[in-house]
OpenMM code with the backbone's topology and positions (N, CA, C; nanometers):
from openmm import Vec3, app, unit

residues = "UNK UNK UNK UNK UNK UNK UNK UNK UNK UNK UNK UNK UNK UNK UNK UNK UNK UNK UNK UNK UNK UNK UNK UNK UNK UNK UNK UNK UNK UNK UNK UNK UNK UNK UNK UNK UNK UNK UNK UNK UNK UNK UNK UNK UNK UNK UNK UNK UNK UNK UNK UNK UNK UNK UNK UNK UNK UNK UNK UNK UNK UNK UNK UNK UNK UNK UNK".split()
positions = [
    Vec3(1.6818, -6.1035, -3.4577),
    Vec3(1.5805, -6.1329, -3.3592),
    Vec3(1.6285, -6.0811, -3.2239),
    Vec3(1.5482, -6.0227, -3.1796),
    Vec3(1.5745, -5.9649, -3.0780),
    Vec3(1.5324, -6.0757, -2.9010),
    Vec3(1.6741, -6.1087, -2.8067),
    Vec3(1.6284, -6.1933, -2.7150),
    Vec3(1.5998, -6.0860, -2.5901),
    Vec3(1.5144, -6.1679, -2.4763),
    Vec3(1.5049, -6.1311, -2.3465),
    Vec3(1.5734, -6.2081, -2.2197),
    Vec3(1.6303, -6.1322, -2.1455),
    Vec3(1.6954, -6.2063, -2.0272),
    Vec3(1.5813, -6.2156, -1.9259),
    Vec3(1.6103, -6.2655, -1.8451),
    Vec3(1.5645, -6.2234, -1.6465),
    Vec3(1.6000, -6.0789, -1.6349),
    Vec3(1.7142, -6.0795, -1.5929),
    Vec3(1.7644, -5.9398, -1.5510),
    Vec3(1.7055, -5.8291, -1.6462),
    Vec3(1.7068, -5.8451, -1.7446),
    Vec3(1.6225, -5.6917, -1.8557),
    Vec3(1.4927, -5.7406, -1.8336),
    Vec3(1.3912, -5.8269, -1.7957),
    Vec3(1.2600, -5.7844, -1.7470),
    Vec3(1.3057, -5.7357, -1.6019),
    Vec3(1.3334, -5.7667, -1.5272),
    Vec3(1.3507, -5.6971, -1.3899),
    Vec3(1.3701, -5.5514, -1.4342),
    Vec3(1.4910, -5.5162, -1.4981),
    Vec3(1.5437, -5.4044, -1.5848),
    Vec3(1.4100, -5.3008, -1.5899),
    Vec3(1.3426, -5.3530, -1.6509),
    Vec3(1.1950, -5.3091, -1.7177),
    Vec3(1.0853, -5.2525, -1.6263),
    Vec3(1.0944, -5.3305, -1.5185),
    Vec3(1.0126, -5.3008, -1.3876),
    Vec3(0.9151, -5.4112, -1.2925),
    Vec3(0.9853, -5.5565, -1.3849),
    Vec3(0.9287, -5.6738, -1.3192),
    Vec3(1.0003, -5.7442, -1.2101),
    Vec3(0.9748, -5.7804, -1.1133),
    Vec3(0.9526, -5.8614, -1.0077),
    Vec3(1.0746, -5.9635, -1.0362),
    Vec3(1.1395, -6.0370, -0.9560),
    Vec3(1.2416, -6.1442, -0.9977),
    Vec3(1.1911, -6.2593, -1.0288),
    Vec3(1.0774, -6.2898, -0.9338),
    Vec3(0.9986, -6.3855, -0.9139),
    Vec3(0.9158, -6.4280, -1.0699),
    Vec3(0.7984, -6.2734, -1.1259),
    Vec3(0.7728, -6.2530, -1.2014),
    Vec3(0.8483, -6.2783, -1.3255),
    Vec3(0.9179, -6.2145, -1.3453),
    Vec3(1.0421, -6.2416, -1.4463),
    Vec3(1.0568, -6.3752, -1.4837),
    Vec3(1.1528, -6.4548, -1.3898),
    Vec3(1.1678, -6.5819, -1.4109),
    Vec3(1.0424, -6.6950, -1.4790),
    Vec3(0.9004, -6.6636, -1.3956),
    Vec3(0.8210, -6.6941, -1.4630),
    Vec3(0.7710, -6.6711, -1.6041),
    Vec3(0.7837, -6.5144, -1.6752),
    Vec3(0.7733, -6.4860, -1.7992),
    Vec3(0.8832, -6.5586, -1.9004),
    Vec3(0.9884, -6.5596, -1.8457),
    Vec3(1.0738, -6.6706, -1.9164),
    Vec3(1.0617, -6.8108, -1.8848),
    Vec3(0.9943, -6.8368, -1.8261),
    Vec3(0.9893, -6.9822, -1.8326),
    Vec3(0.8773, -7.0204, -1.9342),
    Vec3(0.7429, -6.9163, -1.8908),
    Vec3(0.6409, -6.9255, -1.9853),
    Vec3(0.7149, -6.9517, -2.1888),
    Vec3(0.8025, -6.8626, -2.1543),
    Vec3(0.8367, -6.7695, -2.3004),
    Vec3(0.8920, -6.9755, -2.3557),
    Vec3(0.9774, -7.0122, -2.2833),
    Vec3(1.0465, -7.1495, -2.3281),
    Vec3(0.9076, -7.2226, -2.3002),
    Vec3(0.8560, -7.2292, -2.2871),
    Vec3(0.7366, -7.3259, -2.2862),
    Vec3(0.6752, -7.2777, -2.4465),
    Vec3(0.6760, -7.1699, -2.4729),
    Vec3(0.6188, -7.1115, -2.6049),
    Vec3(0.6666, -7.1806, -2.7205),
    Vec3(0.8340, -7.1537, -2.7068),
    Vec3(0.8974, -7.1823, -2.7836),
    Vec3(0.9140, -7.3150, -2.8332),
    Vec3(0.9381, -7.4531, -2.7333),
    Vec3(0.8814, -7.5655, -2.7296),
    Vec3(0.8046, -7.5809, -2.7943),
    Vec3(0.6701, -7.5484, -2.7882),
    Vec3(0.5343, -7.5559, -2.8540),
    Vec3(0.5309, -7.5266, -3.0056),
    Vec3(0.6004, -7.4443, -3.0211),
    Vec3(0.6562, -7.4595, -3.2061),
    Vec3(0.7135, -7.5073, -3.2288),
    Vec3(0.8002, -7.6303, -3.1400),
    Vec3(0.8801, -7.7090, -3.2151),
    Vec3(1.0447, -7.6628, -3.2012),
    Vec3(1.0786, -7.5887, -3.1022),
    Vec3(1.2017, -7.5296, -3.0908),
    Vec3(1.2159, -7.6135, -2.9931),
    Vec3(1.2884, -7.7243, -2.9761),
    Vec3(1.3116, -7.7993, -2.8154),
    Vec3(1.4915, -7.8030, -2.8005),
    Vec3(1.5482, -7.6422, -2.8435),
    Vec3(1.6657, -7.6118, -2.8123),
    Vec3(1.6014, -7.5464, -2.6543),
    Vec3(1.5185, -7.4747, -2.6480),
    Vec3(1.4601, -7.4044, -2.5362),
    Vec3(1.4215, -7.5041, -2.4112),
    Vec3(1.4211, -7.6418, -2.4113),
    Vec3(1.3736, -7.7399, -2.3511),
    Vec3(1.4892, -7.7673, -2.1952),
    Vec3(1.6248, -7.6588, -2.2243),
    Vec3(1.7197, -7.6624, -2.1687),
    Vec3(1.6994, -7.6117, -2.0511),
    Vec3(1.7413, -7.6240, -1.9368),
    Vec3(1.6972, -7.5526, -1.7913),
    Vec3(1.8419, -7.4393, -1.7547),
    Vec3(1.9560, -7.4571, -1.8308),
    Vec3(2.0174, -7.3800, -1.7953),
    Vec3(2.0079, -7.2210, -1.9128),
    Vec3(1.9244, -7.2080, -1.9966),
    Vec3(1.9374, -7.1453, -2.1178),
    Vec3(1.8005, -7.0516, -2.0555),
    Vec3(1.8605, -6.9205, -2.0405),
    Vec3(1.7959, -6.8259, -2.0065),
    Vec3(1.7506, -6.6548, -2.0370),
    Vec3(1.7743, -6.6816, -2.1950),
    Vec3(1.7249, -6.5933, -2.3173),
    Vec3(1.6350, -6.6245, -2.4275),
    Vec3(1.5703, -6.5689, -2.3966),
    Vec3(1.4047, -6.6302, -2.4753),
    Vec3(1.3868, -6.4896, -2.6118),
    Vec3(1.2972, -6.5413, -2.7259),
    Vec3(1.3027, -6.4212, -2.8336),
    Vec3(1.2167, -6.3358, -2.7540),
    Vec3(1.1975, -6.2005, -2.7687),
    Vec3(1.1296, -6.1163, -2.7216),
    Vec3(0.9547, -6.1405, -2.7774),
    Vec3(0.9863, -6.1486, -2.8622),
    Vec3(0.8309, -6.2040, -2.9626),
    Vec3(0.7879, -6.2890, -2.8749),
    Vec3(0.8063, -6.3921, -2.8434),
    Vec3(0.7899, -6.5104, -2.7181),
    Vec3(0.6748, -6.4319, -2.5675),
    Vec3(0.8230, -6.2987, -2.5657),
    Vec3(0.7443, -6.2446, -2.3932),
    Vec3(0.6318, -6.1795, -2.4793),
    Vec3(0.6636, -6.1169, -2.5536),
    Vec3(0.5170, -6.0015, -2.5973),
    Vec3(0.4004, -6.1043, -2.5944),
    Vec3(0.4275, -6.1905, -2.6435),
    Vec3(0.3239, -6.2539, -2.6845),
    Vec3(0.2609, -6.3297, -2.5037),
    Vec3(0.2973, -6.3989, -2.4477),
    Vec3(0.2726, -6.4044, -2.3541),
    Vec3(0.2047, -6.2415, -2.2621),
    Vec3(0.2852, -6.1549, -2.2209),
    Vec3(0.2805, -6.0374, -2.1683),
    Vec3(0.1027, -5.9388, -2.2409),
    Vec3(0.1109, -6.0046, -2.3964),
    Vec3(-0.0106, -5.8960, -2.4482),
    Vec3(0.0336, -5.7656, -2.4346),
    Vec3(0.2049, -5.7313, -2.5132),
    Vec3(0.2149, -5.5646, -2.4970),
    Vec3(0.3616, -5.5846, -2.5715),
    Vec3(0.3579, -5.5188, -2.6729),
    Vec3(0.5112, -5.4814, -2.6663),
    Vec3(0.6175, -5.4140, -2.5653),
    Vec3(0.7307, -5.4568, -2.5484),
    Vec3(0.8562, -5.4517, -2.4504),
    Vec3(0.9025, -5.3797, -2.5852),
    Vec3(1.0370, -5.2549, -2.5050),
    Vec3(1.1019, -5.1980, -2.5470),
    Vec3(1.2536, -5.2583, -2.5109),
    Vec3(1.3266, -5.3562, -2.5769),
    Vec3(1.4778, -5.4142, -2.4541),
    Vec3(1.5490, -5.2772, -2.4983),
    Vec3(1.5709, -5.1961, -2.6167),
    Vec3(1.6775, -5.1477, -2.6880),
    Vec3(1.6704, -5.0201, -2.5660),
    Vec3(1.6006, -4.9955, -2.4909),
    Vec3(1.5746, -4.8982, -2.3778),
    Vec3(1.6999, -4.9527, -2.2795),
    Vec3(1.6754, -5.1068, -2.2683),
    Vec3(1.7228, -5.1267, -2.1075),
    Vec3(1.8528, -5.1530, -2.1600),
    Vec3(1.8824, -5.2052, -2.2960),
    Vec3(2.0658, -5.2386, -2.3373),
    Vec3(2.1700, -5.1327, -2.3545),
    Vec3(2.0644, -4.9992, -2.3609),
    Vec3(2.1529, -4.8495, -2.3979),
    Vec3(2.1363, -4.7815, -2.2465),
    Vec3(2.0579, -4.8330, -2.1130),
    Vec3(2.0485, -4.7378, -2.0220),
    Vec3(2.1773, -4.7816, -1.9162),
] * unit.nanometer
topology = app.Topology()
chain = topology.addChain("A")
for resn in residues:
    res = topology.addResidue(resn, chain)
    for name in ("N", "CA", "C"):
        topology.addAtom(name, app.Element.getBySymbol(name[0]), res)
């Protein structure tokens, strides 16, 4: 499974501000199925499936981990 940070959406071309919010969304997701490891405030790698799904687009990370 592939995760997402903050810094690799920034990476990507998002906003810090932005960012932080897509991961917060993403742990709110995750929660919602029943994952309440994500419920943590210091835990700040979310599955990528999580942002797409929020975002409505596939993300490429394997771009931003090799650049």
């Amino acid at each position: 499974m592939q995760t997402v940070t903050k810094q690799e959406l920034i990476d990507l071309g998002f906003g810090p501000s932005q960012s932080a919010d897509i991961i917060r969304k993403a742990k709110a997701v995750m929660v919602n199925r029943g994952f309440t490891y994500y419920t943590s405030r210091r835990l700040g790698r979310v599955p990528a499936e999580a942002v797409e799904e929020i975002l409505g687009f596939p993300i490429n990370t394997q771009e931003v981990r090799h650049a």
